[in-house]
PAGUTOR-262318 format. One line per 3 residues: number of its first residue (from 1); for each residue x, y, z of C-alpha. Coordinates in pm, 1 decimal, m for minus. Layout:
NUM) X/Y/Z; ...
//
This chain:
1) 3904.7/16175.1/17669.5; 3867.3/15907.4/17424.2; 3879.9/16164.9/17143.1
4) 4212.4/16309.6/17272.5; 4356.2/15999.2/17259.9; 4260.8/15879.6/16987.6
7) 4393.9/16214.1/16821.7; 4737.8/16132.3/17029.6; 4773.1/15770.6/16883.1
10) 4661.9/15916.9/16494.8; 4988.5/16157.9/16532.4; 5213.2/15902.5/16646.9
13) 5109.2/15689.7/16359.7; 5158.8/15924.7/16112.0; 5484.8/16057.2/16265.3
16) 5574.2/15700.8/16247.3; 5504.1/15622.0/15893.5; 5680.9/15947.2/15774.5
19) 6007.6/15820.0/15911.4; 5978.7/15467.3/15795.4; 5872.9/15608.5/15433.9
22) 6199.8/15872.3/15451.9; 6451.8/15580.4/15562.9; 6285.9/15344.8/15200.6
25) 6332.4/15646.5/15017.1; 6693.4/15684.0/15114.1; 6740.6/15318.7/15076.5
28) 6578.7/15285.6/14712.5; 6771.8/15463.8/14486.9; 6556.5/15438.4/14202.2
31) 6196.2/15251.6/14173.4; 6135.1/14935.5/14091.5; 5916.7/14857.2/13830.5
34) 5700.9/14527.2/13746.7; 5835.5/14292.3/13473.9; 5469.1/14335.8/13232.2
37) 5381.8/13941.3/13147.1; 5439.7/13856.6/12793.3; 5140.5/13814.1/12575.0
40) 5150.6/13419.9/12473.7; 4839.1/13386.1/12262.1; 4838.9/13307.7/11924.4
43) 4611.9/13552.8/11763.9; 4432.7/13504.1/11420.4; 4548.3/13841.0/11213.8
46) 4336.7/13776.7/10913.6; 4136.4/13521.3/10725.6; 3922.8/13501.1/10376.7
49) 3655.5/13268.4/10530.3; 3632.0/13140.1/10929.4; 3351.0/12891.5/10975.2
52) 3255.5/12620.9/11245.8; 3206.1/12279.4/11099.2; 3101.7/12041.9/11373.4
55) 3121.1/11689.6/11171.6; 3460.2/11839.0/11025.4; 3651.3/11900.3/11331.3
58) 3416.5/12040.7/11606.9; 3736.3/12133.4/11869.3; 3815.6/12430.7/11564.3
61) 3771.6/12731.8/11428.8; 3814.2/12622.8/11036.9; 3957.8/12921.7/10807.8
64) 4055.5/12933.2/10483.3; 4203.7/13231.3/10210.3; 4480.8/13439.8/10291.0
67) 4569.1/13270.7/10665.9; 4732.6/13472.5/10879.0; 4878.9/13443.1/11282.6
70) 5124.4/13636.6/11475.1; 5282.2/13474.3/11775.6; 5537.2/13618.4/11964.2
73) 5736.3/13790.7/11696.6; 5719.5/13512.0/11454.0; 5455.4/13580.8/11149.4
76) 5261.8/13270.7/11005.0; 5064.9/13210.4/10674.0; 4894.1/12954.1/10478.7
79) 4605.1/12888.2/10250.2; 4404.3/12731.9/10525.6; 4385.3/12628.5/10909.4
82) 4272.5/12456.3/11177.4; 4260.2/12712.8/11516.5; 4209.6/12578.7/11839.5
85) 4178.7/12866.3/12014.3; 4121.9/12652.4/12348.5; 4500.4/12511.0/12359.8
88) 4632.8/12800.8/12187.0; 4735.1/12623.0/11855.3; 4685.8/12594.2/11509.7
91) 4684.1/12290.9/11189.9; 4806.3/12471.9/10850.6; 4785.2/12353.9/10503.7
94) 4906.3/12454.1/10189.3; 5191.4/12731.9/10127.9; 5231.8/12713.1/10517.6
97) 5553.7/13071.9/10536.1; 5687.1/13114.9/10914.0; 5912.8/13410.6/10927.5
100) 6100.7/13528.7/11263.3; 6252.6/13863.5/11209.3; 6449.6/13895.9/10896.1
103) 6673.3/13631.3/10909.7; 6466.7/13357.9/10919.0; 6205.1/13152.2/10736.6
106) 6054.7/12796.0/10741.0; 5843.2/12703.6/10465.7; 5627.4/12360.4/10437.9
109) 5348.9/12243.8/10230.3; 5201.1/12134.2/10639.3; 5291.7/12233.7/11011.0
112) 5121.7/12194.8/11343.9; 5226.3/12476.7/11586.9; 5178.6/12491.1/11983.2
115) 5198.1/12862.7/12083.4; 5189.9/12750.0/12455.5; 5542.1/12499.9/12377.3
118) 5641.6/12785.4/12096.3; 5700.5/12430.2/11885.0; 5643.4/12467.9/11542.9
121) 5613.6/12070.3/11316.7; 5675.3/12100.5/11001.8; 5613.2/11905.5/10689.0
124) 5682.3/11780.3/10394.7; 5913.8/11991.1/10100.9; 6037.6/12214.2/10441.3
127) 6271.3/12450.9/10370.4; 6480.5/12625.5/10678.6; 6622.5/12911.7/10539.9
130) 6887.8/13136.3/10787.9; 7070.2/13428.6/10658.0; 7294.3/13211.8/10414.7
133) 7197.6/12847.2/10553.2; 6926.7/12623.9/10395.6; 6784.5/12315.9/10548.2
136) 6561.9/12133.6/10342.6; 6408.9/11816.8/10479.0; 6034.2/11636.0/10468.5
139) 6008.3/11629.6/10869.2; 6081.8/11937.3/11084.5; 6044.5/12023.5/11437.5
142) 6174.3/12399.4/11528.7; 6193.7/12483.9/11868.3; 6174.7/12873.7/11935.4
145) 6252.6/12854.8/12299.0; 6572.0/12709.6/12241.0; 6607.9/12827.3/11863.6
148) 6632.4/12407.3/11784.6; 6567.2/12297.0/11408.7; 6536.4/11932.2/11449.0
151) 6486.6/11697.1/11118.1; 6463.1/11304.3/11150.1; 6393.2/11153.2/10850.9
154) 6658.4/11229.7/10653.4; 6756.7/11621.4/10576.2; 7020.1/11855.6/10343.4
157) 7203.9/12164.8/10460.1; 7338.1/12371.1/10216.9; 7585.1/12628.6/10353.5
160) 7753.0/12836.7/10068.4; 7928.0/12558.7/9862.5; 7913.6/12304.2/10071.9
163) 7629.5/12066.8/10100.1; 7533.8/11802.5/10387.5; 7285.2/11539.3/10394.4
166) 7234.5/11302.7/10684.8; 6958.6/11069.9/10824.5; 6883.0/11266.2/11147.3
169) 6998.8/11600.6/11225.0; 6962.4/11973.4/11431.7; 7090.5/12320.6/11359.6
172) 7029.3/12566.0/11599.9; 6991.6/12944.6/11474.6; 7120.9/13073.9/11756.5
175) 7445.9/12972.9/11809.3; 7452.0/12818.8/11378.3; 7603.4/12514.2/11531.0
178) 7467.6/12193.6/11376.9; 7500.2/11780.8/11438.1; 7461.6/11552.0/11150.6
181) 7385.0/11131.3/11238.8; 7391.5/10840.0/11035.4; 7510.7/10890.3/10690.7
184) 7675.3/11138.6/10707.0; 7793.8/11322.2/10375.5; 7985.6/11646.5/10322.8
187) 8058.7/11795.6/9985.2; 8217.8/12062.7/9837.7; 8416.3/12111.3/9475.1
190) 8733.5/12015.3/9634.1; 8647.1/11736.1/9873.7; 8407.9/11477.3/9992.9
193) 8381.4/11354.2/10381.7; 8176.7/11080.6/10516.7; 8087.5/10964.5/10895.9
196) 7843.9/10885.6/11089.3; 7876.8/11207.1/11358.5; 7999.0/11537.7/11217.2
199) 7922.4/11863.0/11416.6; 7935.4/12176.9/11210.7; 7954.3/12566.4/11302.6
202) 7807.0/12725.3/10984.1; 7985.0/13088.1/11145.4; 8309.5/12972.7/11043.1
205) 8228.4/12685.4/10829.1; 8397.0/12432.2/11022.5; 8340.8/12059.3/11074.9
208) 8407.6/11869.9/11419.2; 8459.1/11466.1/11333.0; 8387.6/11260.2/11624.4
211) 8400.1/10909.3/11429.1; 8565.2/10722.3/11139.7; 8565.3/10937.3/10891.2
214) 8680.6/10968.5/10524.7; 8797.9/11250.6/10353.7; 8870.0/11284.0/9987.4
217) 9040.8/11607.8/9804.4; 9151.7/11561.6/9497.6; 9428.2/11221.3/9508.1
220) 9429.3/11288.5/9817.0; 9260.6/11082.3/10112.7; 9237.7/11100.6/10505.0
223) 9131.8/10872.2/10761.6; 9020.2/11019.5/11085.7; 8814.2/10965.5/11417.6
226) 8869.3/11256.5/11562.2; 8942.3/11619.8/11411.4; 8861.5/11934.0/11252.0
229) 8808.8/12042.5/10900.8; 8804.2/12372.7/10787.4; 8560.3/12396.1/10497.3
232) 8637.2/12742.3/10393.8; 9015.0/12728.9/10343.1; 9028.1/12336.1/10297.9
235) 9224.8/12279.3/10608.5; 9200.2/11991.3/10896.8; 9335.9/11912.6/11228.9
238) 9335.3/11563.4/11272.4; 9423.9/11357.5/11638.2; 9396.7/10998.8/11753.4
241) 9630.0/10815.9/11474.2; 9470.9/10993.6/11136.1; 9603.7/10873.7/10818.4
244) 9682.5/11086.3/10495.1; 9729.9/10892.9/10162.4; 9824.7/11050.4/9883.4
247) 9972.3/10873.4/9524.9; 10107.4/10620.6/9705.9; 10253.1/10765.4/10003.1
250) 10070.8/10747.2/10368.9; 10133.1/10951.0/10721.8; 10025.2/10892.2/11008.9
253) 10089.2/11033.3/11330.7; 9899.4/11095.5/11704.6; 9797.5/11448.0/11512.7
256) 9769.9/11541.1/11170.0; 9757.4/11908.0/11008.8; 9668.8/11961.0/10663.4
259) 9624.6/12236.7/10424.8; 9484.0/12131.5/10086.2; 9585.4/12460.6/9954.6
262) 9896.6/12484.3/9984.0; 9925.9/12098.4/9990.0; 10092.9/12035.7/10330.3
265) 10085.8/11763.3/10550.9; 10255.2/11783.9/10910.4; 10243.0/11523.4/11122.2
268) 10363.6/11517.3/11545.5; 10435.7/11241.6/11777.2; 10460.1/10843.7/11628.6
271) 10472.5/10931.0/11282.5; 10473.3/10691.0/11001.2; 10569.2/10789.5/10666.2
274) 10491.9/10551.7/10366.7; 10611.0/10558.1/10003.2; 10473.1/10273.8/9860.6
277) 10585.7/10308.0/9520.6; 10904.1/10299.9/9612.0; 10909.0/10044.5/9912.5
280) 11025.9/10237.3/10178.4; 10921.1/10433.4/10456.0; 11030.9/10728.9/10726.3
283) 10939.5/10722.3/11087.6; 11009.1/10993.8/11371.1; 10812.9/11215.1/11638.8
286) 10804.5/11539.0/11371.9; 10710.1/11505.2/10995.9; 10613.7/11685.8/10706.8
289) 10495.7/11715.9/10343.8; 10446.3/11902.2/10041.0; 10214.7/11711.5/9779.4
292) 10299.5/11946.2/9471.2; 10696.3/11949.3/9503.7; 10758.7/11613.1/9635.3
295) 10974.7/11758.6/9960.2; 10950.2/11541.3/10300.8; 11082.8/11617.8/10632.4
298) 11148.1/11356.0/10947.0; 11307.2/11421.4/11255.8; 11343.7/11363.2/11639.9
301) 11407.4/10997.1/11710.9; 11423.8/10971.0/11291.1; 11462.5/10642.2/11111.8
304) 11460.8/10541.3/10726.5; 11360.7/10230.1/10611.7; 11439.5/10036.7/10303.4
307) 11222.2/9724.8/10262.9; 11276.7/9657.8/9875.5; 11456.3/9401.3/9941.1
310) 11433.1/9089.3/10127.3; 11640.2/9193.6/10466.3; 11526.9/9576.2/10514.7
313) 11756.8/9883.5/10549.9; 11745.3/10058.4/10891.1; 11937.3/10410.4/10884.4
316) 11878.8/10637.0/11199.8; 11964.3/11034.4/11139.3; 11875.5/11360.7/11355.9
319) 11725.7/11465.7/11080.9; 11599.3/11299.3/10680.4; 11502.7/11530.9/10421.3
322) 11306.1/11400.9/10098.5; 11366.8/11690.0/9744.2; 11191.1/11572.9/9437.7
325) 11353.6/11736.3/9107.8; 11108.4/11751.2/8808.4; 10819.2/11651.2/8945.6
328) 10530.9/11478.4/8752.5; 10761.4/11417.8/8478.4; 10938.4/11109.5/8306.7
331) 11293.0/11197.7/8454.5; 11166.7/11273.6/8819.3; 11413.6/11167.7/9069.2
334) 11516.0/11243.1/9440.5; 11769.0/11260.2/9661.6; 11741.1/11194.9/10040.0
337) 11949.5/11402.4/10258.1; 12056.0/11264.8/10607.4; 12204.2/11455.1/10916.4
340) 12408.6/11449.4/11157.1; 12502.3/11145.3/11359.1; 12404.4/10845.9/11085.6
343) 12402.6/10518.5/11147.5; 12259.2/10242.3/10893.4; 12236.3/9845.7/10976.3
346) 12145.0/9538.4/10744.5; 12251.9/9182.3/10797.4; 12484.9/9215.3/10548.5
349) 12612.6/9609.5/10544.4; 12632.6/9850.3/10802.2; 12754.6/10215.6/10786.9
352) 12842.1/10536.5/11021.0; 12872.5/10913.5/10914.9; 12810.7/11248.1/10963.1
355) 12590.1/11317.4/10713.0; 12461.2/11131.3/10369.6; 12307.0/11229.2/10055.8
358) 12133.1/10960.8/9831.4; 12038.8/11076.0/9449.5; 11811.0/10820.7/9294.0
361) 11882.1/10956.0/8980.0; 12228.3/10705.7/8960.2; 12166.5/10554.6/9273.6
364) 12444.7/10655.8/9465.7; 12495.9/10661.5/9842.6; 12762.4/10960.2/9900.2
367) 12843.5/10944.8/10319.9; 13040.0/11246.4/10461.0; 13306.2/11361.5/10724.5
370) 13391.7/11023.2/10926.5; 13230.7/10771.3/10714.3; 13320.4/10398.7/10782.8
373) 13113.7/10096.3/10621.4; 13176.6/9756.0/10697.2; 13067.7/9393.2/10507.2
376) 13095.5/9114.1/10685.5; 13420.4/9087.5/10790.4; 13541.0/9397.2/10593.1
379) 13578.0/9755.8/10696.7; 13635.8/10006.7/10466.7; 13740.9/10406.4/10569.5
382) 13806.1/10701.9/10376.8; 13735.2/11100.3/10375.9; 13422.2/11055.5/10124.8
385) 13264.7/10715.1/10032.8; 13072.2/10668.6/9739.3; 12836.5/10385.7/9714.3
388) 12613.4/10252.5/9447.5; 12334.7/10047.2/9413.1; 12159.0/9823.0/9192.3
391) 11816.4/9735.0/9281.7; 11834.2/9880.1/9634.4; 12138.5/9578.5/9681.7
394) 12555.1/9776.3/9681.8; 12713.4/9725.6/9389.9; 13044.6/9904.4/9429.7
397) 13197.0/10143.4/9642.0; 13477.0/10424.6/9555.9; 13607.2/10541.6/9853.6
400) 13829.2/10898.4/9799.3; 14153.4/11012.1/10007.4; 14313.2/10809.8/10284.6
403) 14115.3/10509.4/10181.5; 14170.2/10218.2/10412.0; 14037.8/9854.5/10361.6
406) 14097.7/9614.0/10661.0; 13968.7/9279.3/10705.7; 13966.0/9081.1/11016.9
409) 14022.4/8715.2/10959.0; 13823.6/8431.6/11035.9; 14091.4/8218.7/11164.7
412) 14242.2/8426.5/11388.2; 14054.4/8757.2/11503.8; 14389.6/8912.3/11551.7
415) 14530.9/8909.9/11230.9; 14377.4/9156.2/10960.4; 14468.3/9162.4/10561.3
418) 14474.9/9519.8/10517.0; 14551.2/9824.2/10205.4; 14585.6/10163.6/10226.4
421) 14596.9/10407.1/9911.9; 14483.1/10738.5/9789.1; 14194.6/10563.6/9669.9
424) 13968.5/10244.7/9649.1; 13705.9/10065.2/9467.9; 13528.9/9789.7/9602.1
427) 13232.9/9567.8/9390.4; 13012.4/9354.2/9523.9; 12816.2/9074.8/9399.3
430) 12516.2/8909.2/9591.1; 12628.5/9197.4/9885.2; 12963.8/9077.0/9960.2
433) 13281.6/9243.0/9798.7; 13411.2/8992.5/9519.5; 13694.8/9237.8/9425.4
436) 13892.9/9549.3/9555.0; 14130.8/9824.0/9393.5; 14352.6/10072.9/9527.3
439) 14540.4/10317.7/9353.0; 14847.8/10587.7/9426.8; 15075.8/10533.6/9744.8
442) 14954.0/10171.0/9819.9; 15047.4/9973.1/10074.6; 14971.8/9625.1/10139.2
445) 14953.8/9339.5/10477.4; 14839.5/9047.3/10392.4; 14862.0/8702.2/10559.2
448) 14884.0/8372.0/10301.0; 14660.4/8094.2/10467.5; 14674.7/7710.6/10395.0
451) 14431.0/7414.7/10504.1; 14162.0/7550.7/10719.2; 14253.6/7896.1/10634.6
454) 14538.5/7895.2/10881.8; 14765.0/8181.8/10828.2; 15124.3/8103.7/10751.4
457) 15332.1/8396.0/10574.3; 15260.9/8787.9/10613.4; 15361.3/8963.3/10311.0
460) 15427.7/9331.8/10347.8; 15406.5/9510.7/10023.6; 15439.5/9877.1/9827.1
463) 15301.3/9924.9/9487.3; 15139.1/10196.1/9255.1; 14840.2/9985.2/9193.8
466) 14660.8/9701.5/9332.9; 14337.6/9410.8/9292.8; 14260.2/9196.1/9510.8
469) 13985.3/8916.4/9437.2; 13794.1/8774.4/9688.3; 13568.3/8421.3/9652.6
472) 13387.7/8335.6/10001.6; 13494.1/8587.3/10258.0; 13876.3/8488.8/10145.6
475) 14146.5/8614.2/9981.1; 14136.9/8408.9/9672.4; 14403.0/8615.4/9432.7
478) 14647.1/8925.3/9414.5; 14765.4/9118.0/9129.7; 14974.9/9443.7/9103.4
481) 15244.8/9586.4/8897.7; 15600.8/9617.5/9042.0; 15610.4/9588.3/9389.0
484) 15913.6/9612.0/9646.7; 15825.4/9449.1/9991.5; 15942.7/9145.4/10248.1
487) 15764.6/8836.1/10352.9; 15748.7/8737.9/10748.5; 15695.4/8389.3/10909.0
490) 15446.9/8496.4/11167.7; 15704.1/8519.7/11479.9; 15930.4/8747.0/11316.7
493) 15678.9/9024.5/11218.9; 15830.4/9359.1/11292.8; 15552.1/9564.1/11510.4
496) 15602.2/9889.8/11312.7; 15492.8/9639.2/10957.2; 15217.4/9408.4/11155.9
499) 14962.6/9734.3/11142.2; 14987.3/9980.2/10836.2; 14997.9/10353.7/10911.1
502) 14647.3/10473.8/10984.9; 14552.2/10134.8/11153.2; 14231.2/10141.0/11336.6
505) 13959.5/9849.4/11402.1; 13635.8/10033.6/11434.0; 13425.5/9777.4/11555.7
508) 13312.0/9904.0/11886.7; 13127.4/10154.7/11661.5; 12976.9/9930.1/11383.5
511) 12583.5/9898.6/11446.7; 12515.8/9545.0/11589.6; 12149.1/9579.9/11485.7
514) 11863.4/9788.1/11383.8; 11770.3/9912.7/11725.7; 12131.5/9962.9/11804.4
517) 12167.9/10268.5/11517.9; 11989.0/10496.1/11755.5; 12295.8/10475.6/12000.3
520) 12599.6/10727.0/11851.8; 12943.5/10602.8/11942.9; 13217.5/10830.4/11862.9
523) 13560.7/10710.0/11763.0; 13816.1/10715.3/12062.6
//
């Protein structure tokens, strides 16, 4: 009985475990195999001599001649060693060669290496050589799990032509990115950075500043805290307020680009543009710059300054555009184009156009379509005005077709001397107008004053030619050839004669200071 059973209860079993093992089968696609354990011994390849020296260094196997250890891929020599088999490591002196495929080698005259940490310490004269990278340094720890060169007592890097020493360092062979501290310097043969951080991907030879940092290329100079500079093809990318000097000229802006090649600065958001040299300056939220033809660009929100004088220049544009003719020669000069929608203010002269030119070769100021410019009291209109200056201060003005001088009196803010012609002249001494011509088709409205400049007589006059002199924001003295005209008492001045043809008083559009240029009025 018991054997039939027990012959009953076998079957089942094995029924059983043939279903469970046909249901794994159809489970388990394909078998899975054990990962083998990697072999992390250091193992002694080959050695001249191998002795046992207990009063020498009794924890050691001591060999000398020919050293040689295999670890994991990596192949080490020397001339001699200390191998303690126990904590799977090894001392090695003299001519100590790691190589790790065929990429990369570490050489030392010294170096300690744990095969359990896979941390090799080398020393003194180290060289860290991968693919086209050196690192030479007296103190090196290389980290194999993690592909880590560390060096901490000062180290070079030479990556094709440029070379970088610092005080403390890593470069990691892996990824070829690499962080330079304290004392940091970067050279190539066209420029020379210094900083205190620099990060640097030897793939694309590019270096990450993440402090003050200088940078000098040639006459040129940067100032930066935060960027990128492309060793390779000499160009950065520059944020947080960088600064760009070069011969005397400076931007600045929230970010910088610049190409040393092709010697181009661009500059976006705040920028400041410098010419010291020539005292004055170009602001805006877009700028740019070419260092070997002289050409600047400044726009959105775009103001020029003047400051060669006492009382600056303010002139706001869409749009200022710096050409430099003969450039690094003795008859350089430039002219400054402005456009559209100018407006300039000083204490003593404002202005409104279209569009300007300036040429510093003969200093003169040419406005364009609309222009109006007004001296004090005086405004002056025409379809082009010229003006010129002498030491950044006007010293005359020719004003072509339709000219129109008007000029409102102190006395009485109603009454205005005023002279239309074909054209005008007006010269200025200390920046106010001292004398004024008009020629062909003039006419002239004038009020005599007496005492405290109280107007008496209006004298309405037609001429050929005319000059008026002025001495303290008056009328001081008349001359013209033959005239033909009428004088009023003020009460009986006909309306048609009280305003010349072409009348207009401008001054709701005159700049009433240097924040005020930004706000375009058009005539009514």
């Amino acid at each position: 009985m018991r054997s039939k059973r027990s012959f009953i209860v076998l079957v089942a079993l094995t029924l059983m475990l043939g279903l469970v093992s046909s249901f794994a089968q159809k489970q388990k696609k394909r078998p899975v195999r054990k990962a083998k354990a990697q072999d992390s011994r250091v193992y002694l390849v080959h050695a001249d001599l191998l002795h046992f020296d207990e009063r020498e260094n009794p924890n050691a196997t001591i060999l000398n001649g020919k050293v040689h250890f295999t670890h994991q891929g990596a192949r080490l020599y020397c001339d001699s060693a200390y191998f303690y088999e126990a904590s799977n490591s090894f001392e090695a002196f003299g001519h100590v060669k790691m190589y790790q495929g065929d990429t990369l080698s570490l050489l030392s005259d010294y170096a300690f290496y744990d095969g359990n940490e896979q941390l090799a310490r080398a020393r003194y004269n180290v060289v860290l050589t991968h693919k086209k990278t050196k690192l030479f340094t007296d103190s090196l720890d290389f980290d194999r799990i993690y592909n880590n060169a560390y060096f901490f007592e000062g180290g070079k890097m030479i990556d094709g032509k440029t070379t970088l020493t610092s005080d403390w360092g890593e470069y990691n062979t892996e990824t070829k990115m690499s962080v330079f501290n304290y004392d940091v310097k970067m050279q190539s043969p066209k420029f020379f950075l210094t900083t205190d951080t620099l990060y640097y991907d030897t793939r694309i030879s590019m270096a990450h500043i993440v402090g003050p940092s200088n940078i000098t290329s040639g006459e040129s100079h940067i100032y930066s805290e935060q960027g990128y500079y492309d060793t390779k093809n000499d160009r950065a990318r520059l944020m947080n307020r960088s600064v760009l000097t070069n011969g005397g000229k400076m931007m600045v802006g929230d970010s910088v680009y610049y190409d040393s090649k092709q010697g181009m600065s661009q500059a976006f958001r705040n920028v400041v543009y410098v010419d010291s040299l020539n005292r004055n300056k170009l602001t805006g939220n877009y700028g740019e710059y070419y260092d070997y033809t002289g050409y600047a660009m400044c726009t959105d929100s775009a103001v020029a300054i003047d400051y060669s004088q006492g009382d600056s220049l303010y002139m706001h544009a869409d749009t200022f555009k710096i050409v430099t003719f003969n450039i690094e020669t003795d008859s350089v000069y430039r002219k400054i184009h402005a456009y559209h929608h100018v407006r300039a203010y000083r204490r003593d002269v404002q202005a409104v156009c279209d569009s300007l030119v300036y040429n510093s070769k003969d200093s003169c100021m040419t406005m364009y379509h609309d222009p109006i410019l007004w001296n004090n009291g005086q405004q002056l209109v025409g379809d082009q005005v010229d003006v010129y200056l002498k030491d950044s201060v006007i010293d005359h003005a020719h004003i072509y077709d339709n000219s129109f001088s008007i000029q409102q009196l102190l006395s009485d803010t109603t009454c205005y001397n005023q002279v239309s012609s074909k054209e005008m002249f007006a010269f200025f001494v200390n920046g106010e107008i001292r004398e004024a011509r008009a020629k062909g088709n003039v006419l002239i409205g004038y009020y005599f004053e007496e005492g405290d400049s109280v107007p008496i007589i209006y004298n309405y006059q037609q001429t050929s030619e005319l000059r008026m002199f002025m001495k303290g924001k008056k009328l001081e003295s008349v001359w013209t050839p033959k005239t033909s005209g009428t004088m009023y008492p003020l009460n009986q001045i006909p309306e048609d004669r009280k305003r010349l043809p072409g009348f207009m008083w401008y001054d709701y559009i005159r700049p009433l200071d240097r924040y005020d240029i930004f706000n375009w009025r058009p005539k009514k």
